[in-house]
C-alpha positions as CSV (number, residue, x, y, z in Angstrom):
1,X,8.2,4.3,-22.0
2,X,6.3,3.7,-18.7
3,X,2.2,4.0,-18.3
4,X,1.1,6.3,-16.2
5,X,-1.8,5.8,-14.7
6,X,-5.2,7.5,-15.9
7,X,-7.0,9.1,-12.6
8,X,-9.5,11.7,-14.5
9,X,-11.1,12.7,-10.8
10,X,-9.8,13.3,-7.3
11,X,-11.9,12.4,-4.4
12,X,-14.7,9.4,-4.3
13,X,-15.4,9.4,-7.9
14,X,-11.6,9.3,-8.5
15,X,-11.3,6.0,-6.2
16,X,-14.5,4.3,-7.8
17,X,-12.9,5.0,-11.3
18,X,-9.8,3.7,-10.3
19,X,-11.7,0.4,-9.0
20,X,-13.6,-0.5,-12.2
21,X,-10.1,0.0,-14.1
22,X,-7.4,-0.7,-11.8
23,X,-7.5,-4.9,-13.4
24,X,-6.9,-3.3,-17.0
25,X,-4.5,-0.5,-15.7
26,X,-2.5,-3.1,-13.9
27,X,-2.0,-5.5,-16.8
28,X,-0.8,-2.3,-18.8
29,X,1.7,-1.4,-16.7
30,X,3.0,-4.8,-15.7
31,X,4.3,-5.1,-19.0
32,X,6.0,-2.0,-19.2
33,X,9.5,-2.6,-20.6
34,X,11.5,-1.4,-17.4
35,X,9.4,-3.2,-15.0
36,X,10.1,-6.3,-17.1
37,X,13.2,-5.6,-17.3
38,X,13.4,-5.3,-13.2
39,X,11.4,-9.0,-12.9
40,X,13.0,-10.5,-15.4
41,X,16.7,-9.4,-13.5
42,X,15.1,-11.0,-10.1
43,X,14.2,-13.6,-11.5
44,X,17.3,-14.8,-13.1
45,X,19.5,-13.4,-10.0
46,X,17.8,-14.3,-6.7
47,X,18.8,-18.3,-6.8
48,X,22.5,-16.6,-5.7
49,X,21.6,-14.7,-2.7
50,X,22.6,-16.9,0.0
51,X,22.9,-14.1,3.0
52,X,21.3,-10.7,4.1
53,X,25.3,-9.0,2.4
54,X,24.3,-11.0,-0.9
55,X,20.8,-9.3,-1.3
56,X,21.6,-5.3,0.3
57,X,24.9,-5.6,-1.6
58,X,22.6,-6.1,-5.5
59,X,20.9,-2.6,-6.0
60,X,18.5,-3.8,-8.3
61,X,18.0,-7.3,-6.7
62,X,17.2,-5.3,-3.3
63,X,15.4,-2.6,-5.8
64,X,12.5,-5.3,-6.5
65,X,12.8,-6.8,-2.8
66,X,12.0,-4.0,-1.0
67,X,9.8,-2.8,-3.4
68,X,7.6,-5.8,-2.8
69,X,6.8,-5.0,0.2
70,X,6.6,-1.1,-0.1
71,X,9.7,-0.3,1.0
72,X,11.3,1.3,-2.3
73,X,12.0,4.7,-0.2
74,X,14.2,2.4,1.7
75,X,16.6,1.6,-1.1
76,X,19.5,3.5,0.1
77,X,19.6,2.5,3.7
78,X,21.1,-0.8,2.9
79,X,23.2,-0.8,6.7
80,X,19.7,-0.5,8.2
81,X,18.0,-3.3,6.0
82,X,20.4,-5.6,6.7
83,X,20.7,-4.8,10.6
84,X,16.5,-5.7,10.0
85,X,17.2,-9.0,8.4
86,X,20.1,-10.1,10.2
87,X,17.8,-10.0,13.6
88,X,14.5,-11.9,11.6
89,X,11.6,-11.2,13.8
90,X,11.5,-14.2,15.9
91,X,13.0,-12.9,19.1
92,X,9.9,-10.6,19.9
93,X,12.6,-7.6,21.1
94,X,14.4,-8.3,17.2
95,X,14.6,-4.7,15.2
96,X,11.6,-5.3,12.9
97,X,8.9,-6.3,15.9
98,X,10.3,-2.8,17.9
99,X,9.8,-0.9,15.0
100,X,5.9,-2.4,14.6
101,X,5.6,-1.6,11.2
102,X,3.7,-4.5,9.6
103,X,5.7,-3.9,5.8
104,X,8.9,-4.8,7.5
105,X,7.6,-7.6,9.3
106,X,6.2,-9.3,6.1
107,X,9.7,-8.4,4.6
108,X,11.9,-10.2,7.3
109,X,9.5,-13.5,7.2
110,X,10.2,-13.6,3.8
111,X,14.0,-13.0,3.5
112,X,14.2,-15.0,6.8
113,X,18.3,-15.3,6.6
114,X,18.3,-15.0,10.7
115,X,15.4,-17.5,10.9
116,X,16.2,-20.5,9.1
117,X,17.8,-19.4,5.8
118,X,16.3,-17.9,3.2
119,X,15.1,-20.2,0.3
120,X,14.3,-18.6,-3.1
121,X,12.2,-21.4,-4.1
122,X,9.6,-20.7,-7.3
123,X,6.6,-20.6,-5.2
124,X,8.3,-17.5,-2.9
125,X,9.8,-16.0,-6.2
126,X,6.1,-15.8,-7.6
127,X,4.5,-14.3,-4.3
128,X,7.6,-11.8,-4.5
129,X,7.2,-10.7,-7.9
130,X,3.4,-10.5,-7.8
131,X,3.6,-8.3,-4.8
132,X,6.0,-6.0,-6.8
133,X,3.7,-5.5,-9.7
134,X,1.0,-4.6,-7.2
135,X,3.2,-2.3,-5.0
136,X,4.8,-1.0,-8.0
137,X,1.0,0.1,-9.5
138,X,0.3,1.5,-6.2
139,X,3.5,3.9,-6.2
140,X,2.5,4.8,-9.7
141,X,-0.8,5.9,-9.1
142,X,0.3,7.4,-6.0
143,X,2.6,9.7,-8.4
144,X,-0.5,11.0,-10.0
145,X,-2.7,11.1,-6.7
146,X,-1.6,10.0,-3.3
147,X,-4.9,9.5,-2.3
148,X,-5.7,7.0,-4.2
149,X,-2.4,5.5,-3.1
150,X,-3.1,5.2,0.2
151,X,-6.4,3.8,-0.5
152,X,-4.9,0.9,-1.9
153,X,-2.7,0.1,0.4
154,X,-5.1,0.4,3.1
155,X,-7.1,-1.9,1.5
156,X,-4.2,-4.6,0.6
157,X,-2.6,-4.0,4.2
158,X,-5.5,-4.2,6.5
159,X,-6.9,-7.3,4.9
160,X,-3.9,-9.3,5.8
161,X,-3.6,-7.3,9.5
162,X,-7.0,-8.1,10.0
163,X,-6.8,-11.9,9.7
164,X,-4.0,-12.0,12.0
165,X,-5.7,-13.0,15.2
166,X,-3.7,-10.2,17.1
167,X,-5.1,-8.8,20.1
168,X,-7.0,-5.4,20.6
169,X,-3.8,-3.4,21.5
170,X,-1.4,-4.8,19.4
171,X,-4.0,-5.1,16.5
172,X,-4.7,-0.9,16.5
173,X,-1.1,-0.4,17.7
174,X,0.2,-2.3,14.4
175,X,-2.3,-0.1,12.2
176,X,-0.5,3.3,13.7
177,X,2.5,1.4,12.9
178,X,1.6,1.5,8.9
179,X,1.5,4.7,7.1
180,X,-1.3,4.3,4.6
181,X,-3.6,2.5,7.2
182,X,-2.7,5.0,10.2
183,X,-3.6,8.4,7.3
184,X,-6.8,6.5,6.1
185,X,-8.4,5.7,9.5
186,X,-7.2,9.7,10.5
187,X,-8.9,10.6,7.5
188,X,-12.1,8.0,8.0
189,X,-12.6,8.6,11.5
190,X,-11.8,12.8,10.9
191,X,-9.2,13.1,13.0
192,X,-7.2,16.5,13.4
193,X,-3.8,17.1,12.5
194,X,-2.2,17.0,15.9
195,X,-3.7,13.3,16.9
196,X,-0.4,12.0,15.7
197,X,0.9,14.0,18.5
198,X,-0.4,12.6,21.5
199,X,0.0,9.4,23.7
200,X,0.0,6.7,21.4
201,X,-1.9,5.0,24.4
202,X,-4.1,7.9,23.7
203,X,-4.0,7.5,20.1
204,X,-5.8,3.6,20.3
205,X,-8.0,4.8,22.9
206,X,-9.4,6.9,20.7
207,X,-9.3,4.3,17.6
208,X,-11.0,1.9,19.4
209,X,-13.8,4.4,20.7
210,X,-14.5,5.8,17.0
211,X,-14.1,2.1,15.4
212,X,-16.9,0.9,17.8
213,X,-18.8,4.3,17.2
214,X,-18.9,4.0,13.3
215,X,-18.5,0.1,13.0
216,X,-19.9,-1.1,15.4
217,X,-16.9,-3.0,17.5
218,X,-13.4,-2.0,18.5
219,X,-11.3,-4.8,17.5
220,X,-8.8,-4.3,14.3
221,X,-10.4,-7.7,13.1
222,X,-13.9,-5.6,11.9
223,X,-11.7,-5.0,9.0
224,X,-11.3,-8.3,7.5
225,X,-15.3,-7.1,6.4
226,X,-14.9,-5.8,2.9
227,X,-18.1,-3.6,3.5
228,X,-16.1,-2.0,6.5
229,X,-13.1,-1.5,4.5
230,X,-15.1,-0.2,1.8
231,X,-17.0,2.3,4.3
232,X,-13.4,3.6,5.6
233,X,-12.0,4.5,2.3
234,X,-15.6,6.1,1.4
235,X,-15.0,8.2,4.4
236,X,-11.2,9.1,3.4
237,X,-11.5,10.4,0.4
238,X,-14.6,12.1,0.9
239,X,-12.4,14.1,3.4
240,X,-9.8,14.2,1.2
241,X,-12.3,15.7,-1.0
242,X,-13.6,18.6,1.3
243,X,-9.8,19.3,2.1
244,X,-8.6,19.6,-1.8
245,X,-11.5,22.1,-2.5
246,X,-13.2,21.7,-6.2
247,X,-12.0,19.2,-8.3
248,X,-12.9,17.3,-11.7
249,X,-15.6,15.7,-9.7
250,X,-17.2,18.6,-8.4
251,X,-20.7,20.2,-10.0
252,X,-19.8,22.2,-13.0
253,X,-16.8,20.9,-13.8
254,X,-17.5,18.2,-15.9
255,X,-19.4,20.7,-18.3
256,X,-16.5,23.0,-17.9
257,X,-14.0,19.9,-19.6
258,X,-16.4,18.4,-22.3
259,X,-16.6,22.6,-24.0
260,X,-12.5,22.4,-23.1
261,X,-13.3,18.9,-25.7
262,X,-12.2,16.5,-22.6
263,X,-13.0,12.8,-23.5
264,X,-14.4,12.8,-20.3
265,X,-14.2,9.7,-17.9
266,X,-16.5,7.2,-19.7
267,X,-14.6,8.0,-23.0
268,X,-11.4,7.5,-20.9
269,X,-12.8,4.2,-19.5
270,X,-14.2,2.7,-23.0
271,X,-10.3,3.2,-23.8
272,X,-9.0,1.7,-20.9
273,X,-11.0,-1.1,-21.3
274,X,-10.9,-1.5,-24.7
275,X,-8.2,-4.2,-26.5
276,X,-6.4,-1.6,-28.3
């Protein structure tokens, strides 16, 4: 049986729960028996894959691939992956650099059968698997709340997309180019519904003006500031907050759950962090 992850609030105090637990949530569910049972399947199998058919054409093998990187939604599309990997990304006009979406990027430079081979040695096989367990916690908790889902993405992805070195334009167009970054900076920088709508020239413009406004510069590399990615994901789910109405976090409610006989979230934490 799988372990769901325990998110007693929605909003702020959801996210700073998760954070003091998230280590002890994630060793729990790492060693769940079907996730085991997925790494355990990779890791025996992946020394065969020799070409981009080898990997699409293993459903489980590609399962844990993909799924590394965030890409578990694109399991079925295995004509598509393979066009992806089949082109790598170093001719700048290959199918993963026109469709700017950092995830596949970091997926084609690591199954880089169009740019060199790919070579499953044990160093790549550990960086794979360890970004599975991580991805794989994230999609969990995003089952419970998809807040806190994109929370930590945006906080995994923009670290590595703000030590990039990328310039201004490409560096903001890249972050519209990533789901969970592009609704967290809407949501940080309280930005309406139809924003997605409009010029994406448009669309940095107006990134780079409200980055400079609240951060204080308007380059994508502020971010590799853990204060400033702190600050954003403040700002989100506070939003997130106002937009969800009450919740277990708002005044009353916590009264309301310990007469319902709630263990309330220190009891929950205690547990959590407890050895049993």
């Amino acid at each position: 049986m799988d372990l769901n992850p325990v998110i007693p609030f929605s909003g702020l105090a959801g996210w700073r729960f998760l954070e003091r637990t998230q280590e002890r949530q994630q060793e729990l569910f790492n060693r769940s028996a079907s996730i085991q049972r997925d790494v355990d399947y990779f890791r025996e199998n992946i020394g065969n894959v020799e070409t981009s058919q080898d990997l699409v054409s293993d459903r489980r093998l590609l399962s844990v691939a993909l799924g590394a990187f965030g890409l578990g939604e694109e399991l079925d599309k295995r004509a598509f992956v393979r066009n992806i990997l089949d082109q790598g990304v170093f001719d700048p006009q290959s199918f993963a650099n026109r469709l700017g979406n950092p995830a596949y990027i970091a997926f084609t430079e690591m199954f880089s059968f169009a740019d060199g081979g790919f070579f499953p040695t044990s160093g790549r096989v550990d960086e794979i698997v360890d970004n599975f367990l991580i991805v794989g916690f994230e999609t969990a908790v995003g089952n419970v709340d998809n807040s806190m889902r994109l929370a930590m993405n945006f906080k995994r992805e923009m670290a590595d997309l703000a030590g990039q070195g990328l310039t201004q334009t490409t560096g903001w167009l890249r972050a519209l180019g990533s789901r969970p970054i592009r609704a967290v900076l809407e949501g940080a920088f309280n930005l309406p519904p139809a924003f997605s709508q409009i010029d994406i020239d448009q669309q940095v413009g107006i990134l780079v003006d409200k980055a400079k406004l609240l951060f204080g510069s308007d380059s994508i590399d502020i971010f590799s500031d853990p204060q400033v990615v702190d600050d954003a994901i403040r700002r989100f789910q506070l939003r997130e907050q106002v937009n969800n109405g009450p919740g277990a976090n708002t005044r009353g409610m916590t009264a309301l759950s310990i007469l319902g006989g709630g263990l309330g979230s220190t009891g929950i934490e205690n547990l959590l962090l407890s050895n049993v």
